[in-house]
py3Dmol code that shows the C-alpha trace and the ligand (Angstrom):
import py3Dmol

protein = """\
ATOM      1  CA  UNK A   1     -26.241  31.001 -34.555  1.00  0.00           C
ATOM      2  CA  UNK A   2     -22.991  31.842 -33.424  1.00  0.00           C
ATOM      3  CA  UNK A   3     -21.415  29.851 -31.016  1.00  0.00           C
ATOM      4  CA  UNK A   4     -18.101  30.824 -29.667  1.00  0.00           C
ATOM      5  CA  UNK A   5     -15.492  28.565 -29.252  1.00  0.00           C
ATOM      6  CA  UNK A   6     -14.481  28.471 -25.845  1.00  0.00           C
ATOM      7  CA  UNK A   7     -18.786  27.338 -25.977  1.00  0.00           C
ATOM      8  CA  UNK A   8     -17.878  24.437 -28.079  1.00  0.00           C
ATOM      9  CA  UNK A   9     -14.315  23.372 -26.338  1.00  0.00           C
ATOM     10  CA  UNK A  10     -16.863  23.612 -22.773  1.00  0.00           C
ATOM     11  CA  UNK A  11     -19.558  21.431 -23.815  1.00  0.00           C
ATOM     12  CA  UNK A  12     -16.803  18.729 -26.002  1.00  0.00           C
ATOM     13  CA  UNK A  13     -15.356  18.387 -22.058  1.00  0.00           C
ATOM     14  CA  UNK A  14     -18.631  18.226 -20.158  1.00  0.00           C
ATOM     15  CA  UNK A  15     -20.000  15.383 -22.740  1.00  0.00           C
ATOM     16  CA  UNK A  16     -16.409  13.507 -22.332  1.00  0.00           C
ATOM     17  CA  UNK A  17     -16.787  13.820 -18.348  1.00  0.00           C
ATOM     18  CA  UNK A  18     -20.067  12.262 -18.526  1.00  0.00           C
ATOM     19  CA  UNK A  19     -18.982   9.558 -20.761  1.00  0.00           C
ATOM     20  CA  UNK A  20     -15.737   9.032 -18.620  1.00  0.00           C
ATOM     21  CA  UNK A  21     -18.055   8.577 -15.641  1.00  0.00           C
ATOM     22  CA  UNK A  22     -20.545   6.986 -17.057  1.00  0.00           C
ATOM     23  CA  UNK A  23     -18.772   4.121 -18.437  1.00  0.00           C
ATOM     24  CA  UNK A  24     -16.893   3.797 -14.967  1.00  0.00           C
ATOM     25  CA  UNK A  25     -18.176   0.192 -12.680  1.00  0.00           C
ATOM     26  CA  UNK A  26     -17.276  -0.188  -9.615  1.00  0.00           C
ATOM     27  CA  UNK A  27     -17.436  -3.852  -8.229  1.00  0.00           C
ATOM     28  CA  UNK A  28     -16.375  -5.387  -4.982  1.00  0.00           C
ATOM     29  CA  UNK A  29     -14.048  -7.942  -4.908  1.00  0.00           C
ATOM     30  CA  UNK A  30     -16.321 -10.029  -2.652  1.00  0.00           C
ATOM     31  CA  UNK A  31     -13.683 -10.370  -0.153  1.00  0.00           C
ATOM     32  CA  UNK A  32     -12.914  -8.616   2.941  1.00  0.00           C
ATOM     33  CA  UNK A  33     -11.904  -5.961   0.949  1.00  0.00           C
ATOM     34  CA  UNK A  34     -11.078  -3.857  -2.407  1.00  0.00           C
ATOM     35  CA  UNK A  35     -13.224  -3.405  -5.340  1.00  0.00           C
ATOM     36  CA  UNK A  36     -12.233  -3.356  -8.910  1.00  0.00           C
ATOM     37  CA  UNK A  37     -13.113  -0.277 -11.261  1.00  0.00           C
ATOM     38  CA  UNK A  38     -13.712  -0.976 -14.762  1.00  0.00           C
ATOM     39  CA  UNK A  39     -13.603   1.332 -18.159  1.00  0.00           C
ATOM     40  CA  UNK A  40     -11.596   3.848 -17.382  1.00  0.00           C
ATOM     41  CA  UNK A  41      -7.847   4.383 -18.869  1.00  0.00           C
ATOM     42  CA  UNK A  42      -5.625   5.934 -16.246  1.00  0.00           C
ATOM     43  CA  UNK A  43      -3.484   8.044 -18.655  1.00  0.00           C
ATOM     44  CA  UNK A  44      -6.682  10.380 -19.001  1.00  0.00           C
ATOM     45  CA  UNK A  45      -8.986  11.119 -15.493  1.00  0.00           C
ATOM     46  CA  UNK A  46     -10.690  14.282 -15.211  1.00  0.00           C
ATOM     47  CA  UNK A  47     -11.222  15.672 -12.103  1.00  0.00           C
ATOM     48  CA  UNK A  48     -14.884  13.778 -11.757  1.00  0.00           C
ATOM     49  CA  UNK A  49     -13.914  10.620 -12.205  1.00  0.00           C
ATOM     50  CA  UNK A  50     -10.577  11.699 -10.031  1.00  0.00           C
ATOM     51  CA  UNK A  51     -13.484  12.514  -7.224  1.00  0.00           C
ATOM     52  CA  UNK A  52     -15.322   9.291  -7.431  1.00  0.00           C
ATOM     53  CA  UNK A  53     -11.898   6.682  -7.885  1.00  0.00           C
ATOM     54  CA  UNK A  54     -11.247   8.832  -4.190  1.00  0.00           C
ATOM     55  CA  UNK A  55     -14.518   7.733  -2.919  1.00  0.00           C
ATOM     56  CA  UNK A  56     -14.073   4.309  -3.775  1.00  0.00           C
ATOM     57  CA  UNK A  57     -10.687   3.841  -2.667  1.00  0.00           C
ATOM     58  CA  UNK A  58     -11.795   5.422   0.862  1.00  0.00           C
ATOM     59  CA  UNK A  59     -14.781   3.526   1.267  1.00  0.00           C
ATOM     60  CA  UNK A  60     -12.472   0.007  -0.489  1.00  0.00           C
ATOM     61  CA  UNK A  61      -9.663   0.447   0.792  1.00  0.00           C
ATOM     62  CA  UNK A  62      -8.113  -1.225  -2.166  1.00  0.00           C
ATOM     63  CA  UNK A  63      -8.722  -0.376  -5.603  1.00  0.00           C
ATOM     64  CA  UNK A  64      -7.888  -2.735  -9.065  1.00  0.00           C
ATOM     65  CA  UNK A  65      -7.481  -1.472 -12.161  1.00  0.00           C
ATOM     66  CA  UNK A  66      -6.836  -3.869 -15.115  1.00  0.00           C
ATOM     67  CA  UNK A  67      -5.684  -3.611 -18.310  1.00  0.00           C
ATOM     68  CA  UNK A  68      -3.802  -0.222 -17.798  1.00  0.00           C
ATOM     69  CA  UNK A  69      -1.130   0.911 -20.115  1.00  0.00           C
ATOM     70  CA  UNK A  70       0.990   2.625 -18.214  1.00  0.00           C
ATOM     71  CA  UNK A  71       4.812   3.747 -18.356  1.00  0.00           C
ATOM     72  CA  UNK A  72       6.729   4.874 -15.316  1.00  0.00           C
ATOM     73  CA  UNK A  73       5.702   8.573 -16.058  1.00  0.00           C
ATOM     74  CA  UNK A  74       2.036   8.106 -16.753  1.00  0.00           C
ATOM     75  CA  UNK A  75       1.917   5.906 -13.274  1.00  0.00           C
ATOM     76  CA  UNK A  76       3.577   9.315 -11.614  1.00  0.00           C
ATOM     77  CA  UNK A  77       1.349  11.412 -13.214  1.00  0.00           C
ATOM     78  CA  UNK A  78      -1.945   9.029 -11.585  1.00  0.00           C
ATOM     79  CA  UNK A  79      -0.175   8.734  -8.307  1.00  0.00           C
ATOM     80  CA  UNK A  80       0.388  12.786  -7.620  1.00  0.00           C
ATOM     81  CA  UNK A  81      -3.361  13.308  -8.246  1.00  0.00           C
ATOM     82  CA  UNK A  82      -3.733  12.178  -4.744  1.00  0.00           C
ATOM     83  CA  UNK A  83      -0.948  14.435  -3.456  1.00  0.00           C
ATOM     84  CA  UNK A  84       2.834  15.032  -3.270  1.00  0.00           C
ATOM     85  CA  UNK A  85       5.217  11.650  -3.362  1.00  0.00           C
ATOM     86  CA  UNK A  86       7.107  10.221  -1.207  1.00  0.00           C
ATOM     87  CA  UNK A  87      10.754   8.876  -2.617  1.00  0.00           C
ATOM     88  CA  UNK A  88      10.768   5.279  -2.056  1.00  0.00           C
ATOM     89  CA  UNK A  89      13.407   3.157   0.277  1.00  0.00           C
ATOM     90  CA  UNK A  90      16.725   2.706  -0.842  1.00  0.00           C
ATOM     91  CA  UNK A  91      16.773  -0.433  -2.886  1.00  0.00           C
ATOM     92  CA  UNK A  92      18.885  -3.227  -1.120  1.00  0.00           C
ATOM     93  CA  UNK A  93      21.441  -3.551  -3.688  1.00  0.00           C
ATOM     94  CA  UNK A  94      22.457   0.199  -2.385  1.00  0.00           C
ATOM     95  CA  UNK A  95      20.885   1.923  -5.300  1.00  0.00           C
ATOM     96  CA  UNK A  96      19.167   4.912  -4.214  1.00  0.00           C
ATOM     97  CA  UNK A  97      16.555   6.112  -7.116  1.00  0.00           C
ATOM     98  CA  UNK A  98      15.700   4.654 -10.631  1.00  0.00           C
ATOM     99  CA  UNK A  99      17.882   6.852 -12.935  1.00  0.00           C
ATOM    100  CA  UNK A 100      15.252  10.503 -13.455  1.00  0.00           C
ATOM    101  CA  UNK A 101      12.652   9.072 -11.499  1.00  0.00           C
ATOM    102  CA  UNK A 102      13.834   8.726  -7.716  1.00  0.00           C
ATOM    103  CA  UNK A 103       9.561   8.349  -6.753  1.00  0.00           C
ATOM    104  CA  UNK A 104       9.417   5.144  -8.533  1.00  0.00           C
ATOM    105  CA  UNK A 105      10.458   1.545  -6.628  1.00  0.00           C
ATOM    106  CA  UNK A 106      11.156  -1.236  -8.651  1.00  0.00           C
ATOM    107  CA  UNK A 107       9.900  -4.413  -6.764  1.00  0.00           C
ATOM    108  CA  UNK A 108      11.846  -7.216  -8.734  1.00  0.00           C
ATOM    109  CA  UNK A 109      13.684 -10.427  -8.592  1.00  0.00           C
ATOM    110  CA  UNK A 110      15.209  -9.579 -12.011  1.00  0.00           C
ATOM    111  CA  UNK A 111      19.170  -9.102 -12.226  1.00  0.00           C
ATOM    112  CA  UNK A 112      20.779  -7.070 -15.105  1.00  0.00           C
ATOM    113  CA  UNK A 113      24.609  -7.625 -15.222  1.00  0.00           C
ATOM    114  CA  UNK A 114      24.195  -9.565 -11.870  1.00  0.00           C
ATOM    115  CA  UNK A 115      22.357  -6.717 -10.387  1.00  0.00           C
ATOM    116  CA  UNK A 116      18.992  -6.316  -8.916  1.00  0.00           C
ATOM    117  CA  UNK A 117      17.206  -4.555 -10.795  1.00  0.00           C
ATOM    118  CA  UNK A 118      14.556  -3.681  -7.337  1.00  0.00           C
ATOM    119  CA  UNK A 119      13.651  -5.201  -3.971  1.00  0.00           C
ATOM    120  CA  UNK A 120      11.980  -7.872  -2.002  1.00  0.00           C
ATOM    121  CA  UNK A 121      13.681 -10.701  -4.345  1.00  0.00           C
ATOM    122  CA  UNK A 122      11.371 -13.788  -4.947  1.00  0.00           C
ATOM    123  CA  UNK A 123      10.700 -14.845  -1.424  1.00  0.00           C
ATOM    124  CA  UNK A 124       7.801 -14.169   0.577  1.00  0.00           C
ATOM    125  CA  UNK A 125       7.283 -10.579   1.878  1.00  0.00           C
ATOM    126  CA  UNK A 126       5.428 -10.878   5.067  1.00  0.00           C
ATOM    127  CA  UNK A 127       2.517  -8.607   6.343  1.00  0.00           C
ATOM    128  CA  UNK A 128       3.485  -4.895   6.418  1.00  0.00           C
ATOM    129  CA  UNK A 129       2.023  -1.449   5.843  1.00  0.00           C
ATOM    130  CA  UNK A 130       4.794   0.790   3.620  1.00  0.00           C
ATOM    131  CA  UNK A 131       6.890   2.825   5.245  1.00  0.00           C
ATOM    132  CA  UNK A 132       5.376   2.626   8.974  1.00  0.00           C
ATOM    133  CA  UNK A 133       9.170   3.504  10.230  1.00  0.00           C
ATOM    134  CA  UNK A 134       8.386   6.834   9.488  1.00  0.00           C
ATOM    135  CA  UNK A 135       7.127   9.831  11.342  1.00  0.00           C
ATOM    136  CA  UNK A 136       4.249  10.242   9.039  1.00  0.00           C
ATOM    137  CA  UNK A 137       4.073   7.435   6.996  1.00  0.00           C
ATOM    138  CA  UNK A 138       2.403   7.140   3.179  1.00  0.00           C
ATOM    139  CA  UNK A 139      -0.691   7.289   3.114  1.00  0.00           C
ATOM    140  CA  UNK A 140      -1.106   5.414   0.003  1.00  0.00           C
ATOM    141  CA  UNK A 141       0.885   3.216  -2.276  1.00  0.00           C
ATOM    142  CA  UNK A 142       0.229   1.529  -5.868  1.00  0.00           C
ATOM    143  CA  UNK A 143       1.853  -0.846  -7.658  1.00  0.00           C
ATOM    144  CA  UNK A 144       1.573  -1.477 -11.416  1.00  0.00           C
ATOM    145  CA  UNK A 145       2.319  -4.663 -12.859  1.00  0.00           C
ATOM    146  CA  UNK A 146       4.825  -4.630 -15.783  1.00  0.00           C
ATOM    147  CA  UNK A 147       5.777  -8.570 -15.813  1.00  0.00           C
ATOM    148  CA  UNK A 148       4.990 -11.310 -14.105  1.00  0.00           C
ATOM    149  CA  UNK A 149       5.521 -15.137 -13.217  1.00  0.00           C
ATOM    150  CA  UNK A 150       2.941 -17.903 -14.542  1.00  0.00           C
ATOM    151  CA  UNK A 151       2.101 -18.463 -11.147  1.00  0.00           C
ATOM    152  CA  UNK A 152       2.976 -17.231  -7.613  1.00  0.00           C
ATOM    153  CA  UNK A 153       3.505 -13.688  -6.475  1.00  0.00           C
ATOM    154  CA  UNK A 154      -0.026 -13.069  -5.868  1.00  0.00           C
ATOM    155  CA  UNK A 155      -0.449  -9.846  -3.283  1.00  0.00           C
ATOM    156  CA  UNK A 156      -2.456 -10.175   0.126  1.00  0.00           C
ATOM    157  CA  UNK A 157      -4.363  -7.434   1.565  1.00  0.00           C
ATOM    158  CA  UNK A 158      -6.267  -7.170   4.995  1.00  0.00           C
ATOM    159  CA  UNK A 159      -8.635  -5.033   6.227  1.00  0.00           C
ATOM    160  CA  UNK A 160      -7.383  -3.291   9.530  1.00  0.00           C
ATOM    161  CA  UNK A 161     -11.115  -1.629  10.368  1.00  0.00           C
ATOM    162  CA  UNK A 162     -12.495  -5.064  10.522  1.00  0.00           C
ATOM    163  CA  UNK A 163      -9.854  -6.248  12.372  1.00  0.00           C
ATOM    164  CA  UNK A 164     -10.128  -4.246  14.707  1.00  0.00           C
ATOM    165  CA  UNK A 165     -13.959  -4.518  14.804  1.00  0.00           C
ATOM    166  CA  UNK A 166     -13.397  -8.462  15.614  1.00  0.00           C
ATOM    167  CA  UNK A 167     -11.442  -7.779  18.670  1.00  0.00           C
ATOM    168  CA  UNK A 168     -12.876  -8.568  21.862  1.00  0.00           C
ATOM    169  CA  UNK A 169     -14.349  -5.295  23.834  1.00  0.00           C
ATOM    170  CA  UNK A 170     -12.200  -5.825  27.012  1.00  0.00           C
ATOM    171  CA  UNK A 171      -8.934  -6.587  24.907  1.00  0.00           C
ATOM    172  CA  UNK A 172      -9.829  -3.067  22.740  1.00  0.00           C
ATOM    173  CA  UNK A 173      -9.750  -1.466  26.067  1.00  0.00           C
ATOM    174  CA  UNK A 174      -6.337  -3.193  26.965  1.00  0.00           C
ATOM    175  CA  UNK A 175      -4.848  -1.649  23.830  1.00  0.00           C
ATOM    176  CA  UNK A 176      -6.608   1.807  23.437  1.00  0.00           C
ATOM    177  CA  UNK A 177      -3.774   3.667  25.149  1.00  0.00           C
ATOM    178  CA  UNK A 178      -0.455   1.884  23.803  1.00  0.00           C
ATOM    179  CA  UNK A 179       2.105   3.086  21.165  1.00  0.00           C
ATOM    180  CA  UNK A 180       3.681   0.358  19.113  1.00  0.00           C
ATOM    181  CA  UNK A 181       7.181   0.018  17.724  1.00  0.00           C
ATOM    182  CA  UNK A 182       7.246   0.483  13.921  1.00  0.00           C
ATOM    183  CA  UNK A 183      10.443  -1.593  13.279  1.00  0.00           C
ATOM    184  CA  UNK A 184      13.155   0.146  10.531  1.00  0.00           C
ATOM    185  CA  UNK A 185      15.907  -2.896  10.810  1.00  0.00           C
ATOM    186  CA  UNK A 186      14.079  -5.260   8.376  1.00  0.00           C
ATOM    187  CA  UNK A 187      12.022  -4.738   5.164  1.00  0.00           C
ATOM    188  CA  UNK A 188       9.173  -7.293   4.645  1.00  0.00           C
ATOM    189  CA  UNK A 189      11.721  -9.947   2.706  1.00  0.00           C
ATOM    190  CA  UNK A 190      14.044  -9.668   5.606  1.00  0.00           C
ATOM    191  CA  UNK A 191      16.315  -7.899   3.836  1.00  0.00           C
ATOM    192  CA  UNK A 192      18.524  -5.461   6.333  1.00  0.00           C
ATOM    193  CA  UNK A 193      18.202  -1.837   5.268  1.00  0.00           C
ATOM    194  CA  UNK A 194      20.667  -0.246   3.771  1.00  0.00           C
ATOM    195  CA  UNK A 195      22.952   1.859   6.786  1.00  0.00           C
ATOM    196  CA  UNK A 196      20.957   0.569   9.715  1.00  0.00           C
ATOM    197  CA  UNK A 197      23.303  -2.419  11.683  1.00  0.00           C
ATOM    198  CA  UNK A 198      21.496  -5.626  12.231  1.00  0.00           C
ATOM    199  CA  UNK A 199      19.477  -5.697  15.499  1.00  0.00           C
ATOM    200  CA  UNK A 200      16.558  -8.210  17.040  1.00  0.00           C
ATOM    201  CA  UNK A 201      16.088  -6.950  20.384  1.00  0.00           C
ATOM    202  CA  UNK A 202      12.940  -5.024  19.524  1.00  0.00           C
ATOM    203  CA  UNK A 203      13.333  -2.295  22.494  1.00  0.00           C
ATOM    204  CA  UNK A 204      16.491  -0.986  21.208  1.00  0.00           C
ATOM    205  CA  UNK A 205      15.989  -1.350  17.286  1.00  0.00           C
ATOM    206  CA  UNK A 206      15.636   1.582  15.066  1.00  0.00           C
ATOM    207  CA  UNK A 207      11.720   2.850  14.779  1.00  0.00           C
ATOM    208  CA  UNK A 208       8.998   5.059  15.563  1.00  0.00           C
ATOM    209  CA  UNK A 209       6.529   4.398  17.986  1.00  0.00           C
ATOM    210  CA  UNK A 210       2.897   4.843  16.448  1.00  0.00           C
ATOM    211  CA  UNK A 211      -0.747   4.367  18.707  1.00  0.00           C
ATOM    212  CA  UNK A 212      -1.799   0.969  18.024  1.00  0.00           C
ATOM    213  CA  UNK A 213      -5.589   2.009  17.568  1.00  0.00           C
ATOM    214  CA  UNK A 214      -5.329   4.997  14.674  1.00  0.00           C
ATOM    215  CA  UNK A 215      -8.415   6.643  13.784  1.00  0.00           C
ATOM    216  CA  UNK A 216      -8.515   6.936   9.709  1.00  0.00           C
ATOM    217  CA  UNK A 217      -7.847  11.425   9.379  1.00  0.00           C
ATOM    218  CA  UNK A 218     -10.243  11.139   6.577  1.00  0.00           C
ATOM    219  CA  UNK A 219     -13.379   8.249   7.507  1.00  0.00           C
ATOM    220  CA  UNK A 220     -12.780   8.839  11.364  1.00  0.00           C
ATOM    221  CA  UNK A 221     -13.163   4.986  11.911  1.00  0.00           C
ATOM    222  CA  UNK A 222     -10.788   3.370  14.204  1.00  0.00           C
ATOM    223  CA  UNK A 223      -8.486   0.423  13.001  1.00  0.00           C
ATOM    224  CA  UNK A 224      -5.579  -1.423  14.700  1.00  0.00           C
ATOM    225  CA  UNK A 225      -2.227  -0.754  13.169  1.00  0.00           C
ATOM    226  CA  UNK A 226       0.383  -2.802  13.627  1.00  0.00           C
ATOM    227  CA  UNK A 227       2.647  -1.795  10.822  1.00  0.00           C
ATOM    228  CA  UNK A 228       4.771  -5.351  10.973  1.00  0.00           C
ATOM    229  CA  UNK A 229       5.436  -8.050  13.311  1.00  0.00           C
ATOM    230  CA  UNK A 230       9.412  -8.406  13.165  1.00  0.00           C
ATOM    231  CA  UNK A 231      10.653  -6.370  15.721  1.00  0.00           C
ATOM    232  CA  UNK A 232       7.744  -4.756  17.059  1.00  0.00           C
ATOM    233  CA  UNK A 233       7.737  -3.764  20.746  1.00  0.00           C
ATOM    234  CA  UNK A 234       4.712  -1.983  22.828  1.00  0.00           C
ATOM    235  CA  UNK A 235       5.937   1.120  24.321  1.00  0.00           C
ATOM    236  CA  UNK A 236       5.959   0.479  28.538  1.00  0.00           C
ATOM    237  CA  UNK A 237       5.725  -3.355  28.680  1.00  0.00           C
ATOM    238  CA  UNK A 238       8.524  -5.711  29.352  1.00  0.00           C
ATOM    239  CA  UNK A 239       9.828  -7.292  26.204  1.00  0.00           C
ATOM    240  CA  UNK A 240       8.212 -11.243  27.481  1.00  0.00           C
ATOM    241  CA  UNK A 241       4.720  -9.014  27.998  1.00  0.00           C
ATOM    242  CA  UNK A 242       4.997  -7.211  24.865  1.00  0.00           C
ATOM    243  CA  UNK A 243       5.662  -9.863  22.696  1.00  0.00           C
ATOM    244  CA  UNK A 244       2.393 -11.828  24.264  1.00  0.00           C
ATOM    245  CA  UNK A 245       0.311  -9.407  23.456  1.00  0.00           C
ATOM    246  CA  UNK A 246       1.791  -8.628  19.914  1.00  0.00           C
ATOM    247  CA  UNK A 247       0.876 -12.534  19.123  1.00  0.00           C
ATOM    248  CA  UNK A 248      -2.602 -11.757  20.341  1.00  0.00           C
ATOM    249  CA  UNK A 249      -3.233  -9.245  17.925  1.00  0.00           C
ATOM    250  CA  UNK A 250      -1.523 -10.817  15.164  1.00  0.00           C
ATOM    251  CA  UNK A 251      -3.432 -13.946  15.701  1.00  0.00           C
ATOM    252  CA  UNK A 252      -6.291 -11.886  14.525  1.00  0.00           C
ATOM    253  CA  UNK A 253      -4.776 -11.732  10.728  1.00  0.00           C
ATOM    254  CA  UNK A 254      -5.064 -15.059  10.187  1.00  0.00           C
ATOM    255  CA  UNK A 255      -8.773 -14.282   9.388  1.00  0.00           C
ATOM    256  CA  UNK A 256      -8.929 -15.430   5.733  1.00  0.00           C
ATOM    257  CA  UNK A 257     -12.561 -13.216   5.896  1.00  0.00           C
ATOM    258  CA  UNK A 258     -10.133 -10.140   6.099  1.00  0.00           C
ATOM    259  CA  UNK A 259      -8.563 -10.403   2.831  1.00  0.00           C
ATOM    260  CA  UNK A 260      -8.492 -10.812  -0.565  1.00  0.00           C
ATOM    261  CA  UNK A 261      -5.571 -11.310  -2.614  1.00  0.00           C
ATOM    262  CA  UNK A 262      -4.881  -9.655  -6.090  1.00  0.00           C
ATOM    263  CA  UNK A 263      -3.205 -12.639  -8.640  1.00  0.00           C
ATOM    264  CA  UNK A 264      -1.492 -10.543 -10.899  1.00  0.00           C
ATOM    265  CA  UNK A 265      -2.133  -9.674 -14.877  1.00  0.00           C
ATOM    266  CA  UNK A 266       0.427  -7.547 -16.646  1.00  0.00           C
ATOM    267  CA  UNK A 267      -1.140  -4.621 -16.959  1.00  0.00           C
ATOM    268  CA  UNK A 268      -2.803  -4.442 -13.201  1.00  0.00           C
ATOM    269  CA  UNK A 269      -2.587  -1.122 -10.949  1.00  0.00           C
ATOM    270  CA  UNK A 270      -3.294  -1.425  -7.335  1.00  0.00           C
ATOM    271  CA  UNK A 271      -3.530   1.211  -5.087  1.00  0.00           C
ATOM    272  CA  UNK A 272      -4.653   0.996  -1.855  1.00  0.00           C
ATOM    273  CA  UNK A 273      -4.785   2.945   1.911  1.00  0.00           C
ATOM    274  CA  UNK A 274      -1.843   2.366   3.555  1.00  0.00           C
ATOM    275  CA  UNK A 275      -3.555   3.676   7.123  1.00  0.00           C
ATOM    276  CA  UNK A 276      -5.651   1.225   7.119  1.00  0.00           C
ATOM    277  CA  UNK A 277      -4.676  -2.141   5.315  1.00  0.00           C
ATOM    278  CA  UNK A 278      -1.424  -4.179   5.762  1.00  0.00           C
ATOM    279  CA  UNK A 279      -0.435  -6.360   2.916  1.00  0.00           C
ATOM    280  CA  UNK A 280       2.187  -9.394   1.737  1.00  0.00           C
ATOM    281  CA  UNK A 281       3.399 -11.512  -0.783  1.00  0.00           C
ATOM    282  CA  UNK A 282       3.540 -14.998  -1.733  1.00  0.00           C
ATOM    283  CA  UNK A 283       7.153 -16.462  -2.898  1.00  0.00           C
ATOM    284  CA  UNK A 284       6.971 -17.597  -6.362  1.00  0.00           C
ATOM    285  CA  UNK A 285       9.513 -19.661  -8.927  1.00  0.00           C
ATOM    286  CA  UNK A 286      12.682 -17.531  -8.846  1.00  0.00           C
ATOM    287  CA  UNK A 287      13.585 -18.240 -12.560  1.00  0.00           C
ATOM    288  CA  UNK A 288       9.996 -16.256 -13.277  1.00  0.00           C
ATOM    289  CA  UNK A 289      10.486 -12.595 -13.837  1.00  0.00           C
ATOM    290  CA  UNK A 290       8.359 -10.400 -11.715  1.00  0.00           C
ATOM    291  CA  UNK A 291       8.757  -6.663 -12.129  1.00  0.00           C
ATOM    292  CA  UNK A 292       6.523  -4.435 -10.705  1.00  0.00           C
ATOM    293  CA  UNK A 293       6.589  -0.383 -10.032  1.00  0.00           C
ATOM    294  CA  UNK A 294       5.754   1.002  -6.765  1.00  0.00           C
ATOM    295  CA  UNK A 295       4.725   5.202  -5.920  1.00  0.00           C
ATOM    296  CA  UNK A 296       4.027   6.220  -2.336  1.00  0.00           C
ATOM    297  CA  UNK A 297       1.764   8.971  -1.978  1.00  0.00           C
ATOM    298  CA  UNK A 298       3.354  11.134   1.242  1.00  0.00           C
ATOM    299  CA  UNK A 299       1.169  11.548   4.621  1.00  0.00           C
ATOM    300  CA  UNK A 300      -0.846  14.524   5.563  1.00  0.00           C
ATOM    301  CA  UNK A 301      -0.635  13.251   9.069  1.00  0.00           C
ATOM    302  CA  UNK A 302       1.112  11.442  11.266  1.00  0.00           C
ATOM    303  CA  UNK A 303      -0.734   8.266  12.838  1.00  0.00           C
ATOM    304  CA  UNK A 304      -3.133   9.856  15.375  1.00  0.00           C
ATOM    305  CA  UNK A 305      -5.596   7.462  18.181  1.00  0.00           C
TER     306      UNK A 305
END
"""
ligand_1 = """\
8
LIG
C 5.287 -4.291 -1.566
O 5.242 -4.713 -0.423
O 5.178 -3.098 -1.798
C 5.439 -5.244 -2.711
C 4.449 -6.322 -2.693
C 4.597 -7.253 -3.877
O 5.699 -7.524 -4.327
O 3.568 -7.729 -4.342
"""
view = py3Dmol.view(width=600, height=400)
view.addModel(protein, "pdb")
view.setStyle({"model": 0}, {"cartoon": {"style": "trace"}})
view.addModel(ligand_1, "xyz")
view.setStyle({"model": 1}, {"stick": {}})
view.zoomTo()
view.show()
């Protein structure tokens, strides 16, 4: 029988789509959020295993994958399957883009000729969603381990549905109106960024305002989104009234049942849904290295209630 061989080429890529699928777990973290997908190398995803990392990242909210090989291209390549990039914040040594690749963000406490190689040092980076200070704001962000400390460093994420979800019903009505004050003064280590003048009264600091209840554009559920605490200011209030409220709602992250925490492996990608999570770091022993690559994946909308 003749079989031609475009025939052969078809049915070779079906039978690897099934395998790639097949041998793709999914398994929850057993925290308050994030799962972590097993068998599957990230330098080759067809489009159906592309379709169901999506769903589980959506329904997640974090995603782990372990074991990855992964140079700075390859991680690119994984992150534009989810859309178009966004080019990272200028690093706070002044250095604008990683030489050839301005998407990539080095997150590092490494120096090369008394340089930093990336951001956010060795100290503690405290709760944050990426980029909030913008207009429309990433909607995703992953970060692929490359090296890492013996201990320390781990990454915290929280789930802002559930937060939400905790909040008492007349306090949800309290808030269902307001626009909050993304800060763009302060990165999560503290560090000033790069052009903007140092400022801490929050109603005159450089930001966007956001709704502080967003509804997700793609799952339609409602979460709180507070983007970071430094600096924040709720549009209309006086700064004494704002800042009660703010510690209200950010009394509600202390919820260890909200999070789960990713120790790192060389080797780890996360990626996770920056509408709907916030996450930090832990400080760790600043004569470990630590260098990890970061890709935002741009907005298709801007925060909506
Ligand atoms: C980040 O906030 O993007 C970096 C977090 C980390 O260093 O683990």
């Amino acid at each position: 029988m003749f079989v031609p061989p475009d025939a052969i080429w078809t049915v070779k890529h079906m039978t690897d789509a099934i395998l790639t699928v097949r041998d793709m777990k999914i398994i929850s973290t057993g925290g308050g959020l994030g799962a972590e997908i097993q068998g599957l190398d990230l330098r080759d995803i067809d489009d159906r295993a592309f379709a169901m990392i999506h769903r589980a990242w959506l329904d997640n909210l974090v995603l782990l994958f372990r074991a990855q090989h992964l140079n700075p291209l390859d991680l690119i390549a994984f992150s534009r399957r989810f859309g178009a990039l966004d080019l990272p914040p200028i690093q706070e040594s002044g250095r604008r883009f990683v030489e050839g690749i301005p998407e990539l963000y080095v997150v590092s406490n490494v120096l090369k000729d008394g340089e930093p190689i990336g951001s956010l040092g060795s100290g503690e980076a405290s709760w944050h969603t990426d980029m909030s200070y913008l207009e429309q704001p990433p909607m995703a962000s992953m970060l692929y381990a490359v090296e890492v400390p013996p201990s320390g460093g781990d990454t915290e994420f929280i789930n802002m549905y559930s937060l939400y979800e905790t909040i008492p019903e007349d306090l949800k009505g309290q808030i269902e109106k307001l626009r909050i004050k993304h800060d763009a003064t302060y990165n999560s280590g503290g560090y000033l960024r790069q052009g903007v003048q140092p400022v801490d009264d929050p109603r005159v600091s450089p930001g966007v305002f956001h709704p502080l209840v967003c509804t997700h554009p793609e799952t339609g559920r409602k979460c709180l989104y507070l983007g970071r605490r430094r600096n924040a200011y709720i549009e209309g209030l006086s700064l004494a009234e704002s800042e009660a409220l703010l510690d209200q709602l950010w009394s509600f992250t202390s919820r260890g049942e909200l999070t789960w925490r990713n120790i790192w492996s060389v080797g780890d990608l996360v990626l996770w849904d920056n509408r709907c999570t916030m996450h930090r770091r832990d400080a760790f022993d600043p004569s470990g290295r630590r260098i990890l690559y970061r890709t935002q994946i741009r907005g298709t909308a801007r925060p909506a209630a």
